[in-house]
Every structure is written in structure tokens, then in C-alpha cells.
SEGU-290122 format. One record per residue (C-alpha): x, y, z. Coordinates in steps of 0.5 Angstrom, whole numbers, padded with zeros to 4 digits. Layout:
REM SEGU-290122
<node><px>X</px><py>Y</py><pz>Z</pz></node>
...
END
This chain:
REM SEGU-290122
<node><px>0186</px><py>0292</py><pz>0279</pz></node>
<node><px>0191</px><py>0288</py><pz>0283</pz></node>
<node><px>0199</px><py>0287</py><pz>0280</pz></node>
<node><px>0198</px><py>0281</py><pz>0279</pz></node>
<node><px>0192</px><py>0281</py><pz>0275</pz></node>
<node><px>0194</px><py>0286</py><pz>0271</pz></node>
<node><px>0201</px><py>0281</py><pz>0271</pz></node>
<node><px>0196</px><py>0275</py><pz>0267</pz></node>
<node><px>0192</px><py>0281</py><pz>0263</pz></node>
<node><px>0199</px><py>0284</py><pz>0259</pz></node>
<node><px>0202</px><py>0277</py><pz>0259</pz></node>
<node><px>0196</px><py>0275</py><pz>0255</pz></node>
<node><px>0196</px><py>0281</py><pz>0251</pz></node>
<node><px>0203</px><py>0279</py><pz>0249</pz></node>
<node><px>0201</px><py>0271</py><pz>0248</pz></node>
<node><px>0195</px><py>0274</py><pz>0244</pz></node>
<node><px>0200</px><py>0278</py><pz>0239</pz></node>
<node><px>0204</px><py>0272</py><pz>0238</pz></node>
<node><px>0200</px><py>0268</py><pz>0237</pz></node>
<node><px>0197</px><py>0272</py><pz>0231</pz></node>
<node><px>0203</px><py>0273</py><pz>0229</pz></node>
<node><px>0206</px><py>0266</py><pz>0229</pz></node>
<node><px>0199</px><py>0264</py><pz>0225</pz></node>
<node><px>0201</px><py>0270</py><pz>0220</pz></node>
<node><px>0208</px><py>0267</py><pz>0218</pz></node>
<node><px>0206</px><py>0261</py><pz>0218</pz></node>
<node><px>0200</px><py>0262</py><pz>0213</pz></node>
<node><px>0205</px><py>0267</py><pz>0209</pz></node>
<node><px>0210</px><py>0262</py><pz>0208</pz></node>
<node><px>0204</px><py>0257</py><pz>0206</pz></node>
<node><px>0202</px><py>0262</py><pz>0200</pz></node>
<node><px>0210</px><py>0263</py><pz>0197</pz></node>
<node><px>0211</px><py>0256</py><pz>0197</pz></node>
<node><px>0216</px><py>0256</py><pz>0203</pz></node>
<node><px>0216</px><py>0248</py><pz>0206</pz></node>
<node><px>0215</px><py>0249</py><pz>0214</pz></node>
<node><px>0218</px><py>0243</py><pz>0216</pz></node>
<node><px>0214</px><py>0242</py><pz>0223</pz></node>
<node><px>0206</px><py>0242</py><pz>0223</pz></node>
<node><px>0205</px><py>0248</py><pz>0228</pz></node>
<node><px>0197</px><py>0248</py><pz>0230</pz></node>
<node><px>0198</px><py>0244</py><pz>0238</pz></node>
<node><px>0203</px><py>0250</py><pz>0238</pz></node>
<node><px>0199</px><py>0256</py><pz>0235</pz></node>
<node><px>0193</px><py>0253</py><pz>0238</pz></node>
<node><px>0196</px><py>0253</py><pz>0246</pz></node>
<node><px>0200</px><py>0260</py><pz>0245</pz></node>
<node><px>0192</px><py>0263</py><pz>0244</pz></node>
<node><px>0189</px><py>0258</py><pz>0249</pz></node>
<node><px>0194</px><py>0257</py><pz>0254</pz></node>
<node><px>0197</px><py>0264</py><pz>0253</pz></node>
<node><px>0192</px><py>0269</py><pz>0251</pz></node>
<node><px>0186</px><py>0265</py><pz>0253</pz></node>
<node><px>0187</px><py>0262</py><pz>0262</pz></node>
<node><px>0193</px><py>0268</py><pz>0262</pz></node>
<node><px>0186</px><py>0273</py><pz>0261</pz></node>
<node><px>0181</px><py>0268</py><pz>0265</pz></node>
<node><px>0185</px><py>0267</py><pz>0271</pz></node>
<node><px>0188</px><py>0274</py><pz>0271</pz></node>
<node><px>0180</px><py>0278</py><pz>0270</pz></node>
<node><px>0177</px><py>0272</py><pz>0275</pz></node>
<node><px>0184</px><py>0273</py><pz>0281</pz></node>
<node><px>0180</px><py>0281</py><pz>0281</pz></node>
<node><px>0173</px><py>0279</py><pz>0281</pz></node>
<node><px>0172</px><py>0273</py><pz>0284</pz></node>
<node><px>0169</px><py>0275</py><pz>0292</pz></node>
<node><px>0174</px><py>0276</py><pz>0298</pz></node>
<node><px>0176</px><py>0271</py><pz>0303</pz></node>
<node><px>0178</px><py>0276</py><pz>0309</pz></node>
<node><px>0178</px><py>0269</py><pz>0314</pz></node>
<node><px>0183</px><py>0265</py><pz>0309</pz></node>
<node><px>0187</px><py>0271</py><pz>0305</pz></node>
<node><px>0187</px><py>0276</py><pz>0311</pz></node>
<node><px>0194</px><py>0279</py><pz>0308</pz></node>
<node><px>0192</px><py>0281</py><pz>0302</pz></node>
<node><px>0185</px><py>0284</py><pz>0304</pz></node>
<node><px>0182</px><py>0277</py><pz>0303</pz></node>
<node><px>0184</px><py>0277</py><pz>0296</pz></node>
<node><px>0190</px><py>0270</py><pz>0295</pz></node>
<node><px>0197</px><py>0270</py><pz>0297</pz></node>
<node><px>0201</px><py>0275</py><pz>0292</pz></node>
<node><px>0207</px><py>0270</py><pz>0292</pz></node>
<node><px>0203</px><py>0264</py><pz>0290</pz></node>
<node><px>0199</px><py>0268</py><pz>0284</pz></node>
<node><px>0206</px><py>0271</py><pz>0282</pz></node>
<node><px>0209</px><py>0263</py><pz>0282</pz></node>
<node><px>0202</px><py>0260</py><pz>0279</pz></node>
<node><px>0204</px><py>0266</py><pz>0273</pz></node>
<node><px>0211</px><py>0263</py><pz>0272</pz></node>
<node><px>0209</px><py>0256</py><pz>0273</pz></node>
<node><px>0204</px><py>0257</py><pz>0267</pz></node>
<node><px>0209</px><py>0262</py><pz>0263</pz></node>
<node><px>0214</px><py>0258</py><pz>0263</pz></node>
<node><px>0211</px><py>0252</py><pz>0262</pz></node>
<node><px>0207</px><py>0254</py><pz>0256</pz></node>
<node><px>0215</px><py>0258</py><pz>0253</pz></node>
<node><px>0218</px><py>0251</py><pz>0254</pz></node>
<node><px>0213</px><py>0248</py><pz>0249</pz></node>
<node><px>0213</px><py>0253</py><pz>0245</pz></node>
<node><px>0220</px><py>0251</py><pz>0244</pz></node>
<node><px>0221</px><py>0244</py><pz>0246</pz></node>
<node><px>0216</px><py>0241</py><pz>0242</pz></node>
<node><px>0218</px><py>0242</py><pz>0233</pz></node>
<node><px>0224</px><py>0241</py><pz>0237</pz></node>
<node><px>0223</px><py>0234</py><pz>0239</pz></node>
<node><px>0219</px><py>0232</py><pz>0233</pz></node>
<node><px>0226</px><py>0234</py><pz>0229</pz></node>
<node><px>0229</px><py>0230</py><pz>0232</pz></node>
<node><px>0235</px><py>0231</py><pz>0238</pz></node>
<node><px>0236</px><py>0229</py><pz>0244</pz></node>
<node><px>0230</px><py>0225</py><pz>0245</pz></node>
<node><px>0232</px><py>0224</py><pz>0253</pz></node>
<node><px>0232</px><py>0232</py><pz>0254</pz></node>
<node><px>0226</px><py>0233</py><pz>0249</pz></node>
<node><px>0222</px><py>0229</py><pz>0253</pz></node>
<node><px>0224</px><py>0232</py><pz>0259</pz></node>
<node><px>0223</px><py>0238</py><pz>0257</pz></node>
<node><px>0216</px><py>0236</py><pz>0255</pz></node>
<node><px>0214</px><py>0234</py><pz>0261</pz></node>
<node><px>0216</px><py>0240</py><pz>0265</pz></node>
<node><px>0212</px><py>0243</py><pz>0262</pz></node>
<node><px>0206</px><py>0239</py><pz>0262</pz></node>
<node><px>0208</px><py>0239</py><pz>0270</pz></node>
<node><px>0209</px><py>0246</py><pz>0271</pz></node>
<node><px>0202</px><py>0249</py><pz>0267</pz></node>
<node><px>0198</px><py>0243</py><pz>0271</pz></node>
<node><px>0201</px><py>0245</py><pz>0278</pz></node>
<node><px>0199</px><py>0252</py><pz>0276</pz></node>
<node><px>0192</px><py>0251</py><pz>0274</pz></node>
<node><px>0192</px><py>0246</py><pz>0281</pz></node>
<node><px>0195</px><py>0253</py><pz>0285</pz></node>
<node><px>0189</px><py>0256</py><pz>0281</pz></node>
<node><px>0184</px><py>0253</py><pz>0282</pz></node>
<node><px>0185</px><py>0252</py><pz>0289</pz></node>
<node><px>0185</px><py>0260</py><pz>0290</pz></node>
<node><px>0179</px><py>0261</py><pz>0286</pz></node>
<node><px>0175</px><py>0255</py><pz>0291</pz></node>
<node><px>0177</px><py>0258</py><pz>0297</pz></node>
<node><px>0174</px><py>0265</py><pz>0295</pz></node>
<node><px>0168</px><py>0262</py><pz>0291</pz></node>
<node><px>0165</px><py>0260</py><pz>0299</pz></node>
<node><px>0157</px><py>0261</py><pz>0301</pz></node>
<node><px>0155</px><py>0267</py><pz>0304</pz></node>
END
């Protein structure tokens, strides 16, 4: 397996750890009765979606989708290694800021820099998936 996949796979082994912890703590808190000030489901729901789910897919399908020995040559025809590693920043990054920014923005605050915040996150995980499936269409190429 590649570094870069196994890069996507440990990251959603993370993502997937988090996200059950998160929804532990929260369905703990629920039961003694302690009063959660935001309503985490978006957040939980992209922690597992985002971070376990697309980091798991695009890592296995980085590794199984067939060569492209004319259109990657440098890297045995399988993508450009520094394009995987920025997809992989660009999505993590993204989904870290909006597991940050978002309860934040719906307490209040600096409505300016949440905001901003927020659409850099959304910005970096489309462009990720746009690099992404850019590299999977140019190794998914009739015979």
C-alpha cells in the first residue's frame, strides 16, 4: 500500500475513534443531565462522514484504482504524490476547522472571522474532492 493511502486510512481510523467518542460524550452528558449548549449532530455527522468515511474511500481507491503510466509516469503511474498529500491537508484541515468553528459561530463571537473560518473550510474540502476526483478520473481510462 502506498504512503499516501495508508496516510488516508490511519487518518480515518483516527476520525472514526473521534467520532465515537464525541457521540459517547455527548449521549453521556445527555443521560446525567448536563445541558449541551450546541447541537453537535452536523459535527458528529461530518466527523464520521468526512473524516472516517471519504479519508478511508479515497485512501483504499488511491490504491486500487488502475495506473496511468502515460499520465503519472513519476510515480509508477499511480497520482503525483505532492497533489495526494495537498488533497489530504485540504480535506483534514477543512473538516478540523469545522469541527472547531462551527459551535463556535452559533455562540456567538466574532460573526466576521466564524464566518470566514467557515467558508475556508468549505472551500478547502471541495477543492480537495475536485483534486480527488480529478486524479481518480484520469486513472479510471478505457483499456
Amino acid at each position: 500500500m502506498p504512503v499516501e493511502s495508508r496516510l488516508f486510512v490511519k487518518a480515518s481510523l483516527i476520525w472514526l475513534c473521534a467520532t465515537f467518542a464525541l457521540g459517547a460524550a455527548l449521549l453521556i452528558l445527555k443521560a446525567l443531565g448536563v445541558p449541551v449548549h450546541y447541537n453537535f449532530s452536523n459535527v458528529h455527522a461530518h466527523m464520521g462522514f468526512v473524516g472516517w468515511l471519504v479519508n478511508l474511500v479515497m485512501g483504499i481507491a488511491l490504491w486500487f484504482l488502475p495506473v496511468n503510466r502515460e499520465r503519472f509516469p513519476e510515480n509508477r503511474g499511480r497520482y503525483p504524490a505532492a497533489t495526494v498529500r495537498a488533497i489530504f491537508t485540504m480535506l483534514n484541515a477543512g473538516l478540523v476547522l469545522r469541527v472547531i468553528f462551527e459551535p463556535l459561530a452559533d455562540r456567538g463571537g466574532p460573526a466576521l472571522l466564524f464566518s470566514a473560518t467557515l467558508v475556508t473550510s468549505a472551500l478547502l474540502q471541495l477543492g480537495a474532492v475536485i483534486l480527488f476526483a480529478a486524479i481518480a478520473w484520469a486513472r479510471v481510462r478505457q483499456a
